[in-house]
PDB file of N, CA, C, O and CB in Angstrom:
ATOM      1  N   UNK A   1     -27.890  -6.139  -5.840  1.00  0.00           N
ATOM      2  CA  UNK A   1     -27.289  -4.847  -6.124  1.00  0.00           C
ATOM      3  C   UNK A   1     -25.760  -4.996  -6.140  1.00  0.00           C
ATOM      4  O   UNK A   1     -25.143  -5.600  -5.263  1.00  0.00           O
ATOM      5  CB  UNK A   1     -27.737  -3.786  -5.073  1.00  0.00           C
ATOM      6  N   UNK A   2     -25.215  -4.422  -7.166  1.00  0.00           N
ATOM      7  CA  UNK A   2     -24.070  -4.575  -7.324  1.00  0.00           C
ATOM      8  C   UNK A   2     -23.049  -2.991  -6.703  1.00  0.00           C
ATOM      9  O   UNK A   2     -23.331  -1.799  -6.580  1.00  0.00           O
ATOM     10  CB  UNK A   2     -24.062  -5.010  -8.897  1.00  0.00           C
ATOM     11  N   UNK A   3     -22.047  -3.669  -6.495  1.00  0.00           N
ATOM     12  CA  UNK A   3     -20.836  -2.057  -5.349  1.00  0.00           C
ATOM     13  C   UNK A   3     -20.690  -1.711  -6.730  1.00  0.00           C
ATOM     14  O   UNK A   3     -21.122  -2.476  -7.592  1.00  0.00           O
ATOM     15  CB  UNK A   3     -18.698  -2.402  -4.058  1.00  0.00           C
ATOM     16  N   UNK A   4     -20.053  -0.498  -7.066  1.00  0.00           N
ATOM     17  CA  UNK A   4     -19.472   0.157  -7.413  1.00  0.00           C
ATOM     18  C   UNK A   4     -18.216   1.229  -7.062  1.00  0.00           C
ATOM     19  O   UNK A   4     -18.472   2.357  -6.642  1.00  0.00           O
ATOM     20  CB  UNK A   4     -20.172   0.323  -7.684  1.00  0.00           C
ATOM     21  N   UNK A   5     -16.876   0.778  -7.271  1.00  0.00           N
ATOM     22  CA  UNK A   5     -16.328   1.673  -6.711  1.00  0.00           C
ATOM     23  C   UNK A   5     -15.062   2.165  -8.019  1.00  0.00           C
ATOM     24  O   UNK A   5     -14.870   1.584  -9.088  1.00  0.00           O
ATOM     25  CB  UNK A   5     -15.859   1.085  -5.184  1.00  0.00           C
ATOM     26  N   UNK A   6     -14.318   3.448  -7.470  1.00  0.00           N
ATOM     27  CA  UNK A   6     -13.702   3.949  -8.723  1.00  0.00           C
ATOM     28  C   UNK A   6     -12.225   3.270  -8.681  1.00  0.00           C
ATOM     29  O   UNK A   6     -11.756   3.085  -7.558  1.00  0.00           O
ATOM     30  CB  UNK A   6     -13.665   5.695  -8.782  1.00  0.00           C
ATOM     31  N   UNK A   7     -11.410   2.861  -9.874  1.00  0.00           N
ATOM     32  CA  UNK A   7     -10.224   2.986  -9.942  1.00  0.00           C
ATOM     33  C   UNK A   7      -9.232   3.316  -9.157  1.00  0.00           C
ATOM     34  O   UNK A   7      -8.405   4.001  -9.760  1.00  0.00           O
ATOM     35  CB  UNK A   7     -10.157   3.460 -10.560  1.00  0.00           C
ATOM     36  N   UNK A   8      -8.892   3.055  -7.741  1.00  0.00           N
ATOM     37  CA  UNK A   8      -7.374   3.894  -7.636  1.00  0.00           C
ATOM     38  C   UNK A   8      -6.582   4.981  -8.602  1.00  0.00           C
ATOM     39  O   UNK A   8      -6.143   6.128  -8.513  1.00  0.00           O
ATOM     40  CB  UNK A   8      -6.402   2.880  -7.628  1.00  0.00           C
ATOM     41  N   UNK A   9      -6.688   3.663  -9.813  1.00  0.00           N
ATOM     42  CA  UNK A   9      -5.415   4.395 -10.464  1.00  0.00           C
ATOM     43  C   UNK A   9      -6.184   5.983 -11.451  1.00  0.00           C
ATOM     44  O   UNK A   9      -6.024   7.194 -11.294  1.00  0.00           O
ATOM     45  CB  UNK A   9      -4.457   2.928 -11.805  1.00  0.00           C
ATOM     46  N   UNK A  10      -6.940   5.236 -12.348  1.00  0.00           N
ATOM     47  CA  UNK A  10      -7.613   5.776 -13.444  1.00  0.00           C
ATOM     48  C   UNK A  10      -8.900   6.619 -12.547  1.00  0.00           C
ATOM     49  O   UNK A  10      -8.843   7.847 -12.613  1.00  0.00           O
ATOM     50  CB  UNK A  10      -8.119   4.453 -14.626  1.00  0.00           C
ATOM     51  N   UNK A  11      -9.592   6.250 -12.047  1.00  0.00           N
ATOM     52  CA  UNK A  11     -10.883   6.805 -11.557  1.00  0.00           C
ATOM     53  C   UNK A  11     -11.871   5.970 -12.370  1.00  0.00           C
ATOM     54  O   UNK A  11     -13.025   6.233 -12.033  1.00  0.00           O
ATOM     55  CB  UNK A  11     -11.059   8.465 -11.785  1.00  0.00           C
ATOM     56  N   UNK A  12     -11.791   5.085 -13.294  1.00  0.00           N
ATOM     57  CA  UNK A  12     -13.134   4.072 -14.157  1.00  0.00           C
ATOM     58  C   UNK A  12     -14.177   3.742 -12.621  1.00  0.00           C
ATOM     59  O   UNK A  12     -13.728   3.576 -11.488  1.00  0.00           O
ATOM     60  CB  UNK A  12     -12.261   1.950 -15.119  1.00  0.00           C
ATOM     61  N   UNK A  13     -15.246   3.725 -12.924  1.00  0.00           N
ATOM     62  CA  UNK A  13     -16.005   2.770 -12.112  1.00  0.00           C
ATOM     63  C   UNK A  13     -15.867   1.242 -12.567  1.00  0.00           C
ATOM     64  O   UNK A  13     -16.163   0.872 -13.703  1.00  0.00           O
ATOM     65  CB  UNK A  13     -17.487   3.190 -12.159  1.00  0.00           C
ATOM     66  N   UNK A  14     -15.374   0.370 -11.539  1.00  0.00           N
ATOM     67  CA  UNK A  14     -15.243  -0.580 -11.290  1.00  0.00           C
ATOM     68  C   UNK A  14     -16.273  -1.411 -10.282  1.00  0.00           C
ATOM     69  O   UNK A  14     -16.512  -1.168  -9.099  1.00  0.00           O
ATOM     70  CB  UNK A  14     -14.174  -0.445 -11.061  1.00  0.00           C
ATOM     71  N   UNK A  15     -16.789  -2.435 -11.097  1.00  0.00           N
ATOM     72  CA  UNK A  15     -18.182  -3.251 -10.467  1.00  0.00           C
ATOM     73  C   UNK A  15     -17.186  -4.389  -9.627  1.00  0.00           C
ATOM     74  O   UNK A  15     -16.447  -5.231 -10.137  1.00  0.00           O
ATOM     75  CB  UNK A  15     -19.530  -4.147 -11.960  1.00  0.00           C
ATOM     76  N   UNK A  16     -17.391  -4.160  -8.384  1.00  0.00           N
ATOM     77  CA  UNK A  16     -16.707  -5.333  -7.167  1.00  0.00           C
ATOM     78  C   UNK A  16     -17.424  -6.340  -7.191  1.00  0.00           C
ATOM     79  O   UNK A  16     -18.339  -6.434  -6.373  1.00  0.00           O
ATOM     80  CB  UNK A  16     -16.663  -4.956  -5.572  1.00  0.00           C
ATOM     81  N   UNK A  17     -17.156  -7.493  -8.270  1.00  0.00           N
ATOM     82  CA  UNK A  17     -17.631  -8.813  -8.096  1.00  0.00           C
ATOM     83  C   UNK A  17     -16.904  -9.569  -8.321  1.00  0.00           C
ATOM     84  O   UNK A  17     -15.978  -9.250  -9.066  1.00  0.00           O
ATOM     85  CB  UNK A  17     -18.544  -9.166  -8.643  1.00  0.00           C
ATOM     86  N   UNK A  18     -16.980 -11.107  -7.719  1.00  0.00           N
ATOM     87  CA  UNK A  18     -16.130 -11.800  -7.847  1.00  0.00           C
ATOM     88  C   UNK A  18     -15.244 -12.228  -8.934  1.00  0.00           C
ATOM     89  O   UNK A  18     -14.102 -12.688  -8.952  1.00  0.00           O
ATOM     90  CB  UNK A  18     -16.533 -12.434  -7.479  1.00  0.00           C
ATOM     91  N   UNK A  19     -16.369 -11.855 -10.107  1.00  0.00           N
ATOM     92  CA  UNK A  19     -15.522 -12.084 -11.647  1.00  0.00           C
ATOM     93  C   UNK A  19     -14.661 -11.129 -11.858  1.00  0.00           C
ATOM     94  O   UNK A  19     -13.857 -11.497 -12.716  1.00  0.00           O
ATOM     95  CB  UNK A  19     -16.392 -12.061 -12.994  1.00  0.00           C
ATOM     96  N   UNK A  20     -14.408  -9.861 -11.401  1.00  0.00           N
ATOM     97  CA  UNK A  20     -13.447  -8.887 -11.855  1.00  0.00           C
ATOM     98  C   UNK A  20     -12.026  -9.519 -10.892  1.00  0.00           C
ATOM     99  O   UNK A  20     -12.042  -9.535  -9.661  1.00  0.00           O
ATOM    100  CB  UNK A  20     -14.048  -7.077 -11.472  1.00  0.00           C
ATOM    101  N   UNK A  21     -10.898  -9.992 -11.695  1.00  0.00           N
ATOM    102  CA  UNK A  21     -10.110 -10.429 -10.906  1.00  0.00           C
ATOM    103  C   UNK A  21      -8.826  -9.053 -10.389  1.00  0.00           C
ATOM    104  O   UNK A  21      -7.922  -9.055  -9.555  1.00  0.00           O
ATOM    105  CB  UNK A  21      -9.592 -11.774 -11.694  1.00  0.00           C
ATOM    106  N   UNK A  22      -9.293  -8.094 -11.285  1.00  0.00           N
ATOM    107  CA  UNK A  22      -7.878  -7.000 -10.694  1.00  0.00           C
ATOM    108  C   UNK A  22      -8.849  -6.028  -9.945  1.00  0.00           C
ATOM    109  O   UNK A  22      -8.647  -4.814  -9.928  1.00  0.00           O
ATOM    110  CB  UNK A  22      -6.691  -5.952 -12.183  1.00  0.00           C
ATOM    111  N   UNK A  23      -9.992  -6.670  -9.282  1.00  0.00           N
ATOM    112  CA  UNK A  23     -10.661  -5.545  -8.412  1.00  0.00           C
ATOM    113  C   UNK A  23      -9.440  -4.963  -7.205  1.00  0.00           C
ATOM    114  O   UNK A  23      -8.920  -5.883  -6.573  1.00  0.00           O
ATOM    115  CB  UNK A  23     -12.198  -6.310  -7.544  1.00  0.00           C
ATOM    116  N   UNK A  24      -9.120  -4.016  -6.968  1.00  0.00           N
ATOM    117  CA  UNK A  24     -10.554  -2.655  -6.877  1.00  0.00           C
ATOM    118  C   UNK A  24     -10.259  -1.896  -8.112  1.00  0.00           C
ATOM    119  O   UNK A  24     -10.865  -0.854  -8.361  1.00  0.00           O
ATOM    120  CB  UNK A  24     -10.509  -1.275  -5.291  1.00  0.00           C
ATOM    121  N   UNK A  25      -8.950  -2.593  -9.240  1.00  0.00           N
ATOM    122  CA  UNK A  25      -8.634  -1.724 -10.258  1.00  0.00           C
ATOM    123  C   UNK A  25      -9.437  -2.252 -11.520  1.00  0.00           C
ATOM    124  O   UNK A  25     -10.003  -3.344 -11.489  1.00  0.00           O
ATOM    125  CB  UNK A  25      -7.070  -1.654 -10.462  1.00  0.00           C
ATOM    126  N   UNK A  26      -9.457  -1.528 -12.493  1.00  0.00           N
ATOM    127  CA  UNK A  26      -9.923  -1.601 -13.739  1.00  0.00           C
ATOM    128  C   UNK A  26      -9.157  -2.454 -14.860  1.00  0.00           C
ATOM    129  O   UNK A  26      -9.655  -2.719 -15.954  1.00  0.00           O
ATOM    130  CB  UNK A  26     -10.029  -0.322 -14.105  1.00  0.00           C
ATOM    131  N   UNK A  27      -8.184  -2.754 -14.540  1.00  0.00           N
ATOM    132  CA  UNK A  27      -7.390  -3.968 -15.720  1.00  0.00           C
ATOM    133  C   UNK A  27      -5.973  -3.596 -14.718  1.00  0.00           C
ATOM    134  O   UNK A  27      -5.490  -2.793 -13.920  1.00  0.00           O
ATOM    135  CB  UNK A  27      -7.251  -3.419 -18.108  1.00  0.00           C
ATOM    136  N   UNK A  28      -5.701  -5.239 -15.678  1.00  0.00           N
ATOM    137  CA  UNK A  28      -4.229  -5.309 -15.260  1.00  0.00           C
ATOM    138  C   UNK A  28      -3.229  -4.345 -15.372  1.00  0.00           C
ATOM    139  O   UNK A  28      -2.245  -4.393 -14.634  1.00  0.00           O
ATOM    140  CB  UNK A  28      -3.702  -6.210 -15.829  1.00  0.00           C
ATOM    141  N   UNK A  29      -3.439  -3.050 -16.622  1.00  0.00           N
ATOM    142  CA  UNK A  29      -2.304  -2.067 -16.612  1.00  0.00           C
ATOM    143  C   UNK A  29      -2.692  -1.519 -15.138  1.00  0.00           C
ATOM    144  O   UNK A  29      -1.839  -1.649 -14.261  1.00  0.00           O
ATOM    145  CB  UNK A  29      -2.290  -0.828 -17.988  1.00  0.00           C
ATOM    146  N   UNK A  30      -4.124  -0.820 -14.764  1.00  0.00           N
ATOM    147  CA  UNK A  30      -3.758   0.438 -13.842  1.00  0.00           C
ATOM    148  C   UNK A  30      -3.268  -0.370 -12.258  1.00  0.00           C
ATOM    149  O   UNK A  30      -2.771   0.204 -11.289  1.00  0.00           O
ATOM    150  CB  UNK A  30      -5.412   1.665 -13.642  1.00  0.00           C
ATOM    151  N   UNK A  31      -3.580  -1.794 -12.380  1.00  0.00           N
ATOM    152  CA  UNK A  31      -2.961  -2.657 -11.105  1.00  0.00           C
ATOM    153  C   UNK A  31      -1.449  -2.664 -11.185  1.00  0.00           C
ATOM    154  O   UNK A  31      -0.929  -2.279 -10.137  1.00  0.00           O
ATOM    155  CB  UNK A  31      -3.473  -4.295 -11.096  1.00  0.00           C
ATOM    156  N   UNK A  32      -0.628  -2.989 -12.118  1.00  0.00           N
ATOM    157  CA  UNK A  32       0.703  -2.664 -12.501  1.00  0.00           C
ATOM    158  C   UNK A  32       1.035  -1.341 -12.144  1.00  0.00           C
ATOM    159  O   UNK A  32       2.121  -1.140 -11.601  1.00  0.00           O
ATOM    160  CB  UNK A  32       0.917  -2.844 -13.875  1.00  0.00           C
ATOM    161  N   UNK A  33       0.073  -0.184 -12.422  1.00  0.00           N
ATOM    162  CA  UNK A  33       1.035   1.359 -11.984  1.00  0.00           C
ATOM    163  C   UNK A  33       1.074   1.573 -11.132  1.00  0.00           C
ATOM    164  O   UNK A  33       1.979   2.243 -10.633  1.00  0.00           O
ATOM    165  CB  UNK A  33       0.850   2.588 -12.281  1.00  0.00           C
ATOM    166  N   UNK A  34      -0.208   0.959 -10.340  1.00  0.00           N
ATOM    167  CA  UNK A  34       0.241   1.454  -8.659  1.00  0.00           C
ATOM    168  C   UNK A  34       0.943  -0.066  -7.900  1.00  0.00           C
ATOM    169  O   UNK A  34       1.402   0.057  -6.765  1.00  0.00           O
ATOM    170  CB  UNK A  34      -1.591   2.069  -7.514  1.00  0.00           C
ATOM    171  N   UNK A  35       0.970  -0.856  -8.288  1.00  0.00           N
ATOM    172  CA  UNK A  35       2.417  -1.494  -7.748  1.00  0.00           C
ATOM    173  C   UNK A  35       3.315  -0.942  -8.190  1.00  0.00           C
ATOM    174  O   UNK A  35       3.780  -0.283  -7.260  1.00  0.00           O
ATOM    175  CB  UNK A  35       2.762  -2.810  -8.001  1.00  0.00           C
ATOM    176  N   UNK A  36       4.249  -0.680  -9.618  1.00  0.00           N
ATOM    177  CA  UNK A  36       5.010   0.258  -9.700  1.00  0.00           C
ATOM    178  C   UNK A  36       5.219   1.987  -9.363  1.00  0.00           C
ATOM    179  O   UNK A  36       6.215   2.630  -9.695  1.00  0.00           O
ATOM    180  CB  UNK A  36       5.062   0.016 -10.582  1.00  0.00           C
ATOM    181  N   UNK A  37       4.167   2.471  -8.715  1.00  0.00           N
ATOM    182  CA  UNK A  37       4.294   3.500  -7.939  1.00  0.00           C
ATOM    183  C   UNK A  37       4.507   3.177  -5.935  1.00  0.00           C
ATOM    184  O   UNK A  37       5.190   3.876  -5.187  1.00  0.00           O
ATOM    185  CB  UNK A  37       2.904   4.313  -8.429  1.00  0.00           C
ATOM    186  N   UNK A  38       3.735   2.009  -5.556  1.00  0.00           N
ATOM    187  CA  UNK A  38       5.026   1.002  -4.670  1.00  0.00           C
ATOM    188  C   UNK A  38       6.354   0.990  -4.574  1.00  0.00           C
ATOM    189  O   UNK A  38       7.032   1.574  -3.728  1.00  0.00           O
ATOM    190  CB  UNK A  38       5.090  -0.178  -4.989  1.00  0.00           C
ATOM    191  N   UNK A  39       6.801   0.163  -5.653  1.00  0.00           N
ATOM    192  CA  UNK A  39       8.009  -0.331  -5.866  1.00  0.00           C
ATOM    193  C   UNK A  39       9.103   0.953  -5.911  1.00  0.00           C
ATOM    194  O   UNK A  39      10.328   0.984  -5.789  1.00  0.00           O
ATOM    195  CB  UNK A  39       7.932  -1.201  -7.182  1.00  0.00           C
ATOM    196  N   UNK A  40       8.385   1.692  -6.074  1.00  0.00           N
ATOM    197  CA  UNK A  40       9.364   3.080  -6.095  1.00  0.00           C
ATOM    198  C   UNK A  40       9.137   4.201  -5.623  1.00  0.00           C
ATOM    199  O   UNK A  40       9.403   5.307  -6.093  1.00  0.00           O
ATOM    200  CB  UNK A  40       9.647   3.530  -7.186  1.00  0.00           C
ATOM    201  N   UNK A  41       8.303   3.735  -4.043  1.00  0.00           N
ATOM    202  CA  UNK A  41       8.703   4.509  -3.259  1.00  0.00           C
ATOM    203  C   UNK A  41       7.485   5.717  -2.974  1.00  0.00           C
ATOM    204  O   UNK A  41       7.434   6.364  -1.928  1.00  0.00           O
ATOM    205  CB  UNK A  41      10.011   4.918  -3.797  1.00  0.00           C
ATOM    206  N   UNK A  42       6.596   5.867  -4.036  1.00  0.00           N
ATOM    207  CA  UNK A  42       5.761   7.115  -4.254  1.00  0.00           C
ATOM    208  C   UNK A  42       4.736   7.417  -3.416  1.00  0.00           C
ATOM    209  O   UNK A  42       4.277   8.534  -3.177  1.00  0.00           O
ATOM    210  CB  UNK A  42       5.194   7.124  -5.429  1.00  0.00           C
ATOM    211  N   UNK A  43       4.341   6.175  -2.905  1.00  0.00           N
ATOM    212  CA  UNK A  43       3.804   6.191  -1.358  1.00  0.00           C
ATOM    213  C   UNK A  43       4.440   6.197  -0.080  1.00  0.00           C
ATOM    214  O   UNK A  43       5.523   5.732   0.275  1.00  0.00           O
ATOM    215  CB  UNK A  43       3.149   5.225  -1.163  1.00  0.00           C
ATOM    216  N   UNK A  44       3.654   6.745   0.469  1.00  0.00           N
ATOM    217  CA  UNK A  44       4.206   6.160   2.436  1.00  0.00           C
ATOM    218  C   UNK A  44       3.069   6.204   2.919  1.00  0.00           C
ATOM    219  O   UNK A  44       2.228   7.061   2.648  1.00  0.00           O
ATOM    220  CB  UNK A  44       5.349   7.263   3.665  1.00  0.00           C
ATOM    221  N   UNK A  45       2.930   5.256   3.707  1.00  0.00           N
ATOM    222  CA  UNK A  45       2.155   5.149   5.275  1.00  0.00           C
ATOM    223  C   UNK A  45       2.372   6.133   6.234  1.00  0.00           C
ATOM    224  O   UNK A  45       3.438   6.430   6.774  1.00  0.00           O
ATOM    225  CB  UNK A  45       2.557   3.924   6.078  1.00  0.00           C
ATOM    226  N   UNK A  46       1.153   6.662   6.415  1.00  0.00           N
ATOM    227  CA  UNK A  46       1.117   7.986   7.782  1.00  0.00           C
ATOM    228  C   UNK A  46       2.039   7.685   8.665  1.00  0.00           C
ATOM    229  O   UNK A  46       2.147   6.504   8.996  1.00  0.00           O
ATOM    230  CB  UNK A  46      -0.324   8.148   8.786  1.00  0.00           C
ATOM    231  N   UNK A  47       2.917   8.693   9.247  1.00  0.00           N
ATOM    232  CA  UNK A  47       3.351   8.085  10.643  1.00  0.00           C
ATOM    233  C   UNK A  47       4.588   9.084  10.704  1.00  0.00           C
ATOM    234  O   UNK A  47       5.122   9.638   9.744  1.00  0.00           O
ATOM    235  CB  UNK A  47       3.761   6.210  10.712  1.00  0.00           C
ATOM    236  N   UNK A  48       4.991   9.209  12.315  1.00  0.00           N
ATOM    237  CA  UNK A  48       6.013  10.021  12.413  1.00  0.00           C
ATOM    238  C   UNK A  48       7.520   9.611  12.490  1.00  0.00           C
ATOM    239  O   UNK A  48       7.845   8.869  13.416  1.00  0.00           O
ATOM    240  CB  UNK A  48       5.719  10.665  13.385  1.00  0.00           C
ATOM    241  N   UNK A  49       8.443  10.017  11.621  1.00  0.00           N
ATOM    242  CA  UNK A  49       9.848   9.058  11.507  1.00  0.00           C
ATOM    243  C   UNK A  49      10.562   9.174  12.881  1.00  0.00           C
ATOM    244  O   UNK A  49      11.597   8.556  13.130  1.00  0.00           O
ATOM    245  CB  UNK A  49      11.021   9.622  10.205  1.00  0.00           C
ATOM    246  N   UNK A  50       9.801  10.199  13.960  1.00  0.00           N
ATOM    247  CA  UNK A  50      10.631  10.159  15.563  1.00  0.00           C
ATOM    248  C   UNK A  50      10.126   8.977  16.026  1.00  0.00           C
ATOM    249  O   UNK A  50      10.718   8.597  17.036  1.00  0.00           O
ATOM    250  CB  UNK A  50      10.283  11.471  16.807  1.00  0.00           C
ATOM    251  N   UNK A  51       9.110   8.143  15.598  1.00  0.00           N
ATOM    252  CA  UNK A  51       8.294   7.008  16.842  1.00  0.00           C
ATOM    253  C   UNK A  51       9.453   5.638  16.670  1.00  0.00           C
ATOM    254  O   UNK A  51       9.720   4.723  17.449  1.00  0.00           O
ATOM    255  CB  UNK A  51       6.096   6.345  16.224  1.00  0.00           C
ATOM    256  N   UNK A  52      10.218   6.129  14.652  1.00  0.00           N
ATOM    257  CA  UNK A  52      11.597   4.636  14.890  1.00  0.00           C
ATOM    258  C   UNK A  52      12.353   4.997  15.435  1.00  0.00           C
ATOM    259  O   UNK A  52      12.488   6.220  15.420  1.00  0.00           O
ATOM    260  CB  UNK A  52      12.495   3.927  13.785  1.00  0.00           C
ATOM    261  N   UNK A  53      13.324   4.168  16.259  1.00  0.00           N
ATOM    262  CA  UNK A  53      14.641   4.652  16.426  1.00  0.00           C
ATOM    263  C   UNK A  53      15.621   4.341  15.319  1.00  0.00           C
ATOM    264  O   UNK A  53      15.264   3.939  14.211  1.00  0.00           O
ATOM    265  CB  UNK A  53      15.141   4.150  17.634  1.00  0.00           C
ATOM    266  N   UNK A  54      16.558   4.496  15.586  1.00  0.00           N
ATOM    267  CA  UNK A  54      17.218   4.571  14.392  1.00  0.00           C
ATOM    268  C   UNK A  54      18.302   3.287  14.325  1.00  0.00           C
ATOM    269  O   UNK A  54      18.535   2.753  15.410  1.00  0.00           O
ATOM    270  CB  UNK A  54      17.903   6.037  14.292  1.00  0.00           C
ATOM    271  N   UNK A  55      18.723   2.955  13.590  1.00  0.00           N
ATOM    272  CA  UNK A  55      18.664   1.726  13.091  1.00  0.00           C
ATOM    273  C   UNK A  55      20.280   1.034  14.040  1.00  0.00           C
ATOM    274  O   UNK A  55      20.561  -0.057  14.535  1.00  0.00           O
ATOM    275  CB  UNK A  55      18.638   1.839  11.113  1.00  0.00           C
ATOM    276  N   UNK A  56      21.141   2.617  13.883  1.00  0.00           N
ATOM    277  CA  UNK A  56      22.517   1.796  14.069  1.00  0.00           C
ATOM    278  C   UNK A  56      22.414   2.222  15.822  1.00  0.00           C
ATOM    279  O   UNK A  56      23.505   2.407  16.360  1.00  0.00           O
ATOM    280  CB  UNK A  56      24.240   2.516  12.935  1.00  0.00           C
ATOM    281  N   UNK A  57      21.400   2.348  16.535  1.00  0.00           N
ATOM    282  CA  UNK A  57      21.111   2.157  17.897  1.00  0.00           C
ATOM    283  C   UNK A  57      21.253   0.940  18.733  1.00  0.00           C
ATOM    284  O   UNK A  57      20.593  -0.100  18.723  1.00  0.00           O
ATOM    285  CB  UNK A  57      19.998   2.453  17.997  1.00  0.00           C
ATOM    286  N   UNK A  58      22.542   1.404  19.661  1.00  0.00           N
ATOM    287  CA  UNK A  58      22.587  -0.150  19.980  1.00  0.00           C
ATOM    288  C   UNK A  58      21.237  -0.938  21.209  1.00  0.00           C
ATOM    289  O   UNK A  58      20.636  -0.258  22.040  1.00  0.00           O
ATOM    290  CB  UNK A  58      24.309  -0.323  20.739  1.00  0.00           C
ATOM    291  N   UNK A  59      21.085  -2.050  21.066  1.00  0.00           N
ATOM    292  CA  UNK A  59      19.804  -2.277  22.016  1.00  0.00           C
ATOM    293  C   UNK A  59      20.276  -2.822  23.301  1.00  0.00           C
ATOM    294  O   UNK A  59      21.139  -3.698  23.251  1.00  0.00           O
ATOM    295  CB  UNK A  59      18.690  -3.332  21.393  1.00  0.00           C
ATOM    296  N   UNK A  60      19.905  -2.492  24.260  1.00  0.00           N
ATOM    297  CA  UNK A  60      19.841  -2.123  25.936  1.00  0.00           C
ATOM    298  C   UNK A  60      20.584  -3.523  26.129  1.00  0.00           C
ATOM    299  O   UNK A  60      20.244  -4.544  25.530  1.00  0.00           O
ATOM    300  CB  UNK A  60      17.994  -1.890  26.890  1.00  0.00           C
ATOM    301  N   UNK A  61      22.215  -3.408  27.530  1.00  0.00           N
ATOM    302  CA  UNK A  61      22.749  -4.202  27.727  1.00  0.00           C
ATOM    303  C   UNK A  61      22.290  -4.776  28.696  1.00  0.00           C
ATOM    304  O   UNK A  61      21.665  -3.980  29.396  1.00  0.00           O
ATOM    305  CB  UNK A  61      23.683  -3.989  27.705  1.00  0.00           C
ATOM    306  N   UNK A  62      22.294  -6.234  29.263  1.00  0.00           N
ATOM    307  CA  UNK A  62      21.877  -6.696  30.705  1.00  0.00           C
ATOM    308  C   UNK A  62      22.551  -6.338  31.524  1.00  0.00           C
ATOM    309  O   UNK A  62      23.571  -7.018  31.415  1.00  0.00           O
ATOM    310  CB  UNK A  62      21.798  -7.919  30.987  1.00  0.00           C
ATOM    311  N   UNK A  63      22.691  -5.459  32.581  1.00  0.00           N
ATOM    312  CA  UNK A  63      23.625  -5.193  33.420  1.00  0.00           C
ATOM    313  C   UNK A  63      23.544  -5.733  34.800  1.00  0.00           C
ATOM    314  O   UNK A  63      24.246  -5.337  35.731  1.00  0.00           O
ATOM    315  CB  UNK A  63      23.721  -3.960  33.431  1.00  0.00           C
ATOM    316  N   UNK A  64      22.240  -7.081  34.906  1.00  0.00           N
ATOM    317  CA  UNK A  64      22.196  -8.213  36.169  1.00  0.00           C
ATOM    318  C   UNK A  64      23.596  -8.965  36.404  1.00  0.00           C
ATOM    319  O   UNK A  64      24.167  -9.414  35.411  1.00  0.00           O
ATOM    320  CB  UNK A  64      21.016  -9.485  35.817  1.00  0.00           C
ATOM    321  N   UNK A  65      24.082  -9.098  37.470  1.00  0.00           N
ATOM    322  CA  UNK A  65      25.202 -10.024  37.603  1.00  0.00           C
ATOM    323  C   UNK A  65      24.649 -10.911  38.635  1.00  0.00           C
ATOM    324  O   UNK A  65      25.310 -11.865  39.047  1.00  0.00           O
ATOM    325  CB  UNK A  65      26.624  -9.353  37.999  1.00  0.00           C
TER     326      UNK A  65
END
């Protein structure tokens, strides 16, 4: 029995076998749009921007003598 799952990009059903080499996408264009929807930003990863600190924070001095 073969998976079936849809496109990311397009929604095509896409057969997950080893011969499909741009699995989980349907061809090399819709693998290209969502790396270029990557590359620029159009995603994010869940998460809350209070858990970073912020960047120009200086990090904790040793104050052992």
């Amino acid at each position: 029995m073969t998976t079936v799952v849809k496109c990311p990009t397009c929604g095509k059903d896409v057969r997950w076998v080893p011969e499909n080499r741009f699995r989980p996408f349907c061809s090399e264009r819709c693998k290209q749009i969502d790396l270029g929807a990557w590359a620029a930003e159009k995603y994010r990863i869940g998460g809350n921007e209070d858990d970073t600190p912020p960047d120009d924070e200086a990090p904790p001095t040793d104050t052992r003598q």
